[in-house]
C-alpha positions in Angstrom: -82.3 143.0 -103.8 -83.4 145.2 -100.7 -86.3 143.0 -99.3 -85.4 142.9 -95.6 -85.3 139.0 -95.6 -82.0 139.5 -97.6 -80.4 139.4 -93.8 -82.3 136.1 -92.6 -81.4 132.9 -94.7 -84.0 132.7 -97.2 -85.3 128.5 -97.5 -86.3 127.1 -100.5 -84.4 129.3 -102.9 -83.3 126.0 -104.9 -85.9 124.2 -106.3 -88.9 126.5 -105.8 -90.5 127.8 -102.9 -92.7 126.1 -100.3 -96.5 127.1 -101.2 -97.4 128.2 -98.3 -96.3 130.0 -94.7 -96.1 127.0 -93.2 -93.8 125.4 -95.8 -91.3 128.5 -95.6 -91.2 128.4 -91.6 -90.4 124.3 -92.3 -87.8 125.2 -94.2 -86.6 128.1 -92.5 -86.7 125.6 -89.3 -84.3 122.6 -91.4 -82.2 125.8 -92.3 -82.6 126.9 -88.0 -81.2 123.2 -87.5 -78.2 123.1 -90.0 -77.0 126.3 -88.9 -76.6 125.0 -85.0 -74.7 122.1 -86.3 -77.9 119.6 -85.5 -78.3 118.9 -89.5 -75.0 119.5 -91.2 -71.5 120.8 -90.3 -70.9 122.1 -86.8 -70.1 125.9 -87.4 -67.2 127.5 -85.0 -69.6 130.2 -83.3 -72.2 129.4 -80.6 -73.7 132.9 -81.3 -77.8 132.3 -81.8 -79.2 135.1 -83.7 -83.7 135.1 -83.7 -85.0 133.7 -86.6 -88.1 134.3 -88.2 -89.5 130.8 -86.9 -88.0 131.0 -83.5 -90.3 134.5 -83.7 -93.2 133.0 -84.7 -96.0 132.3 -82.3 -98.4 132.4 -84.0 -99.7 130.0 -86.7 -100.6 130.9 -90.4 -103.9 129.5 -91.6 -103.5 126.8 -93.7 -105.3 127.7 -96.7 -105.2 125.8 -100.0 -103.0 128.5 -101.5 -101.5 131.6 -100.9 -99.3 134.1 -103.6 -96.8 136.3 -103.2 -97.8 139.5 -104.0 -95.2 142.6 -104.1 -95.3 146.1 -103.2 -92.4 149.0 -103.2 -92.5 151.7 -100.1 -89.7 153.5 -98.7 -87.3 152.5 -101.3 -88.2 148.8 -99.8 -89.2 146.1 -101.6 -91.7 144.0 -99.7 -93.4 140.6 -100.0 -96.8 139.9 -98.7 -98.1 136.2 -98.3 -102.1 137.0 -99.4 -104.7 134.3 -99.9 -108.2 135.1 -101.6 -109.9 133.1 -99.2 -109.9 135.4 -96.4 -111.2 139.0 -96.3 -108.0 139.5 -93.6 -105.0 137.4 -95.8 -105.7 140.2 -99.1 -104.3 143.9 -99.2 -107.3 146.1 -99.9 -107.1 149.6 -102.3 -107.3 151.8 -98.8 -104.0 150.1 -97.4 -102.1 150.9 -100.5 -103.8 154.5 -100.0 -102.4 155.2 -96.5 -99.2 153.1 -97.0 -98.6 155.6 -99.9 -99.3 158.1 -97.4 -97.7 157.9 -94.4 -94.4 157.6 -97.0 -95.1 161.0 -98.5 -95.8 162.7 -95.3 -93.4 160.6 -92.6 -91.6 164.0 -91.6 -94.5 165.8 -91.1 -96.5 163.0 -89.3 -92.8 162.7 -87.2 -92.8 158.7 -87.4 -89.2 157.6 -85.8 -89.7 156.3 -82.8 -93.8 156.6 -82.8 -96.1 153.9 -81.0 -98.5 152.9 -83.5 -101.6 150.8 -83.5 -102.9 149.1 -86.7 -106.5 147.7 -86.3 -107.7 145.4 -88.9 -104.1 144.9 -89.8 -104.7 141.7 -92.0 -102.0 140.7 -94.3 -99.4 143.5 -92.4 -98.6 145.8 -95.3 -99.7 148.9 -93.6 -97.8 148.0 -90.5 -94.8 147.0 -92.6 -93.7 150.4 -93.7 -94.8 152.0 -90.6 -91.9 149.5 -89.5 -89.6 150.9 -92.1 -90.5 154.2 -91.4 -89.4 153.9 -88.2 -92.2 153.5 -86.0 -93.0 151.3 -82.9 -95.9 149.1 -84.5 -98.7 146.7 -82.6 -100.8 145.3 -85.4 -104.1 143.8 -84.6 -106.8 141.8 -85.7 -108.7 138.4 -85.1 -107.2 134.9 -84.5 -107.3 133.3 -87.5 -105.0 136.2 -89.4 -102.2 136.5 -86.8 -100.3 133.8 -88.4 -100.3 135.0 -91.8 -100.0 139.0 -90.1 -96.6 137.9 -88.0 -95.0 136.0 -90.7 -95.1 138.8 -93.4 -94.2 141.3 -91.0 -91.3 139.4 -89.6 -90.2 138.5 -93.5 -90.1 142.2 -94.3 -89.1 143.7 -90.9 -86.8 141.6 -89.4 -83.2 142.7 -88.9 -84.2 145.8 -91.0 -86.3 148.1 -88.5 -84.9 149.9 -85.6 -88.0 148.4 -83.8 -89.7 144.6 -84.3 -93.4 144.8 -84.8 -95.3 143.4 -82.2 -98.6 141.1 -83.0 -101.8 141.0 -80.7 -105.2 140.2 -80.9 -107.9 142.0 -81.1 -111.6 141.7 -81.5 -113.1 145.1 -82.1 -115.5 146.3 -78.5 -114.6 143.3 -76.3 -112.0 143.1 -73.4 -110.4 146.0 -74.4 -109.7 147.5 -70.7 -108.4 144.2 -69.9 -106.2 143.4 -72.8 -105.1 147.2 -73.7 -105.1 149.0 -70.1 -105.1 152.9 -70.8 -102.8 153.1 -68.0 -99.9 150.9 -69.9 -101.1 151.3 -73.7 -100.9 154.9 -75.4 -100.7 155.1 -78.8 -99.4 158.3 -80.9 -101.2 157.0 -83.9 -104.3 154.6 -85.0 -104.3 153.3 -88.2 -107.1 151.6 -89.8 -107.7 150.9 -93.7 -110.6 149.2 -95.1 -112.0 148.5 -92.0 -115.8 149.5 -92.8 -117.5 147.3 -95.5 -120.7 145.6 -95.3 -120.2 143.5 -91.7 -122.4 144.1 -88.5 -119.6 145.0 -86.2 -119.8 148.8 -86.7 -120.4 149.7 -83.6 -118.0 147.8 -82.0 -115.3 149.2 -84.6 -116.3 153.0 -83.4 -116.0 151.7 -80.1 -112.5 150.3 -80.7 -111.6 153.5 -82.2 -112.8 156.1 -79.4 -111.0 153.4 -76.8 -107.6 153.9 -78.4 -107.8 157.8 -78.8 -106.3 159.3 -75.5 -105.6 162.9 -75.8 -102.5 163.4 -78.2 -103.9 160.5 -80.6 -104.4 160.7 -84.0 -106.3 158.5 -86.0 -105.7 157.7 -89.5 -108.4 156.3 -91.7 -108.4 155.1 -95.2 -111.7 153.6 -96.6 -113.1 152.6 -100.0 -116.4 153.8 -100.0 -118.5 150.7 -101.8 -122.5 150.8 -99.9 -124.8 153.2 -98.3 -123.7 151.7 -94.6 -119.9 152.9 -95.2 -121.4 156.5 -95.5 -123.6 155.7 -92.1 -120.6 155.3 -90.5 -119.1 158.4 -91.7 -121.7 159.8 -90.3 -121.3 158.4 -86.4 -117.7 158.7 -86.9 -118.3 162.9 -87.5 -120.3 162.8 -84.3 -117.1 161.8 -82.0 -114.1 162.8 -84.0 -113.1 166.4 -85.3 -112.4 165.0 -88.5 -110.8 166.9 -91.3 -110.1 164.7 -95.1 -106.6 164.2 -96.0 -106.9 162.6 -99.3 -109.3 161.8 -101.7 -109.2 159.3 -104.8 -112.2 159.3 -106.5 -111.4 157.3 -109.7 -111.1 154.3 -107.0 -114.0 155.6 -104.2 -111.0 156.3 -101.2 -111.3 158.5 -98.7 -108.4 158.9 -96.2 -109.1 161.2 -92.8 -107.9 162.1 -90.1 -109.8 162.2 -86.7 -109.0 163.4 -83.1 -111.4 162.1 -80.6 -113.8 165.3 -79.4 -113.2 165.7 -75.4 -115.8 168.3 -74.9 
């Protein structure tokens, strides 16, 4: 089985699984424990290696349930903890769309070693195989989904990308000088899928996007297209970025584009 938790001691694998991200970083913790000799035999190495809940800062919403939901991306089987109580704990059609994407195209795009921004990043999947792909990956989005967002990408990343996925927060048009500096943060790509639905933070998400587009920048956008508003934003979105469409799926309404910010 080639899920990148393969190299992390998987809890709960007898008896069932724990229900939730909270249960499997309990049981991951109890595993932590036995392994340094403080709940079972005391092993000959003092070596520590990270585990995924000595990684985890933040944490995961308890909701009443979550599932485990699978994908398959650059020949890597990964496992995303979703909940359908949160628009930002479910994988959306226009992440699939990019994910599938950036794996057809990871030459030309030239992703080893790439620093990448996801916005929006909700359950992680899009910054997962950006991971495996070989990029340097800060996901983003609010408070409430960093929990959920760190666990699944440490589950699928850790000890299987040449670089650890960072998590931050970010709420689309505020403090974004003082949390993202220009002078420290450049990004060679900006990823966003299914960002633009029926919400009344538009603006601010255009904002967001023009703020991380230095020169050099490209901006990656994959959308279903569902009311009249998604098109609206299109439209603004024309005005500041020399947009060209990459892909198009119209049996499921996605668009994917890319944009560079216009300096003129």
């Amino acid at each position: 089985m080639d899920v990148c938790l393969s190299s992390v001691q998987q809890p709960g694998c007898v008896g069932g699984e724990p229900s939730s991200p909270a249960g499997w970083l309990e049981a991951e913790k109890e595993g932590a424990l036995q392994k340094d000799g403080a709940g079972g035999p005391q092993g000959g190495s003092n070596k520590i290696e990270p585990t995924l809940h000595s990684l985890q800062k933040f944490v995961p919403t308890d909701y009443a349930s979550y599932t485990q939901e699978y994908y398959r991306f650059a020949g890597k089987k990964i496992v995303i903890q979703e909940s359908i109580e949160s628009y930002g704990a479910v994988v959306w059609p226009g992440a699939t769309a990019l994910c599938h994407y950036l794996e057809e195209h990871t030459d030309e795009l030239n992703l080893q070693d790439a620093k990448i921004l996801e916005i929006g990043a909700g359950p992680g999947l899009v910054s997962i195989v950006a991971s495996i792909l070989g990029a340097q990956v800060t996901a983003t989005d609010l408070p409430d989904v960093l929990g959920n967002l760190q666990y699944n990408l440490l589950k699928n990343t850790l000890k299987c990308t040449a670089h650890l996925p960072e998590v931050k927060e970010l709420v689309w048009g505020e403090n974004l000088e003082q949390n993202f500096p220009k002078s420290t943060f450049y990004y060679d790509y900006v990823l966003a899928s299914d960002v633009v639905y029926h919400h009344y933070f538009l603006d601010k998400l255009l904002t967001t996007m023009v703020y991380f587009s230095q020169p050099g920048t490209v901006l990656l956008w994959a959308n279903k297209f569902r009311f009249s508003t998604d098109y609206e934003f299109l439209d603004k979105f024309n005005q500041v970025f020399d947009t060209t469409l990459l892909a198009e799926y119209p049996e499921s309404s996605i668009k994917l584009f890319k944009g560079i910010l216009k300096w003129d």
